[in-house]
C-alpha positions as CSV (number, residue, x, y, z in Angstrom):
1,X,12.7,-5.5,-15.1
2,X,11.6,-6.9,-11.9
3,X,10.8,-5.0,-9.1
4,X,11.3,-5.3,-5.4
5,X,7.7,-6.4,-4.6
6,X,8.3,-9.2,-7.8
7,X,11.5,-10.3,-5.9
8,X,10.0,-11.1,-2.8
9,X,6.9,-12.6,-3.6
10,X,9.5,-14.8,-5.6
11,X,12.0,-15.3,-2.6
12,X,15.0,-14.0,-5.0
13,X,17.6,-11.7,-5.9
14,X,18.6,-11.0,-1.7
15,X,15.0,-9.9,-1.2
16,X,13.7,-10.1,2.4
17,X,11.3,-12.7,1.4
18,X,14.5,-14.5,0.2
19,X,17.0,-14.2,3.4
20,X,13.4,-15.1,5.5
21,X,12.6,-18.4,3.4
22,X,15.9,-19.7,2.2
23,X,18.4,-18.3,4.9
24,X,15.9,-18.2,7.8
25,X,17.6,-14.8,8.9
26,X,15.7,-11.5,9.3
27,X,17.3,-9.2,7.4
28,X,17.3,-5.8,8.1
29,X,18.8,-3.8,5.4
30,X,16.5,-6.1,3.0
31,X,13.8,-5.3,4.9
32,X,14.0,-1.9,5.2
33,X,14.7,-1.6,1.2
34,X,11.3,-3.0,0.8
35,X,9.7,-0.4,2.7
36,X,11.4,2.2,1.1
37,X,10.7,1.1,-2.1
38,X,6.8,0.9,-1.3
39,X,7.3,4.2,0.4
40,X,8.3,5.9,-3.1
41,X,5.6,4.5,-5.0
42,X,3.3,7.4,-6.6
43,X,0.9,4.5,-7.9
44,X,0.1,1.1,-7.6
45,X,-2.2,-1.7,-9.8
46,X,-4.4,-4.0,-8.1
47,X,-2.1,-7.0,-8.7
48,X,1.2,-5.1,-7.4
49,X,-1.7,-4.3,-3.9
50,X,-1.7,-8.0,-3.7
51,X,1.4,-9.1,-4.0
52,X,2.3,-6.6,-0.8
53,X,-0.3,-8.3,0.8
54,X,1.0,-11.7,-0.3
55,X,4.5,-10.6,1.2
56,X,3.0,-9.3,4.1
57,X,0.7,-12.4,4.8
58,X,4.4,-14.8,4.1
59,X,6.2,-12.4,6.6
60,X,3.9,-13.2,9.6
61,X,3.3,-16.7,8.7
62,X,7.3,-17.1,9.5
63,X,7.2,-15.5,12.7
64,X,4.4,-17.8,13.5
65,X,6.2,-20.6,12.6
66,X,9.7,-19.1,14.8
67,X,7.6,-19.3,17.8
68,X,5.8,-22.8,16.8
69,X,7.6,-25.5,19.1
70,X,6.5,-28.2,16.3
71,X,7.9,-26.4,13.6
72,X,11.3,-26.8,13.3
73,X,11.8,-23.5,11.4
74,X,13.5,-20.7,13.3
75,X,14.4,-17.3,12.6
76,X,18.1,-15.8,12.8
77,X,18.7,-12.7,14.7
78,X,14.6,-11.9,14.9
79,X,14.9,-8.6,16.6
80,X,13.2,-8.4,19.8
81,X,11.0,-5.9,18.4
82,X,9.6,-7.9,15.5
83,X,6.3,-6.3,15.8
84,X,7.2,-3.1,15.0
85,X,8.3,-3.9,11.8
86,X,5.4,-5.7,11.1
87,X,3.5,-2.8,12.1
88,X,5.7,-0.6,10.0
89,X,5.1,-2.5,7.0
90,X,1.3,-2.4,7.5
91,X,1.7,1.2,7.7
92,X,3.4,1.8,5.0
93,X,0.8,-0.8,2.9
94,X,-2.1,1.0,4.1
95,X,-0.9,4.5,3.3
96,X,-1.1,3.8,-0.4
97,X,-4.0,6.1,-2.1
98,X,-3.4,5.9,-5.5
99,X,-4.6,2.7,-7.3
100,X,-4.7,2.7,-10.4
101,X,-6.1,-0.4,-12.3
């Protein structure tokens, strides 16, 4: 069974990765499932470590690109206060104690 960090580093399944990459909408609900679901975690491997920091590193790329004038990607409904949820989300990555390899 995949997971929700498996989901979004493969931009399926309604993942926020997904709605951001394919839809070009910031997704709240999506969003906010991801960081409950890294929340809940009791452990994490290596790999699973870097795929958050794969989807974390694809997350800000896409803002970048919003604000790009060359890029001709733009963002849905980016809340105004995008940076909190990156922040959030690096929060909630960094918290993480338990590694287990």
């Amino acid at each position: 069974m995949e997971s929700i960090i498996d989901d979004n580093v493969n931009a399926e399944n309604k993942s926020f990765l997904y709605f951001l990459h394919e839809e070009n909408k910031f997704d709240k609900k999506s969003f906010l499932d991801l960081c409950d679901y890294i929340q809940a975690l009791d452990s994490i491997t290596v790999l699973e470590l870097r795929k958050l920091y794969f989807i974390q590193n694809q997350i800000i790329k896409h803002i970048v690109y919003h604000f790009d004038k060359n890029d001709m990607s733009k963002i849905s409904n980016l809340p105004s206060n995008y940076w909190e949820y990156i922040e959030r989300l690096d929060i909630i990555i960094n918290s993480l104690k338990h590694i287990t390899i």
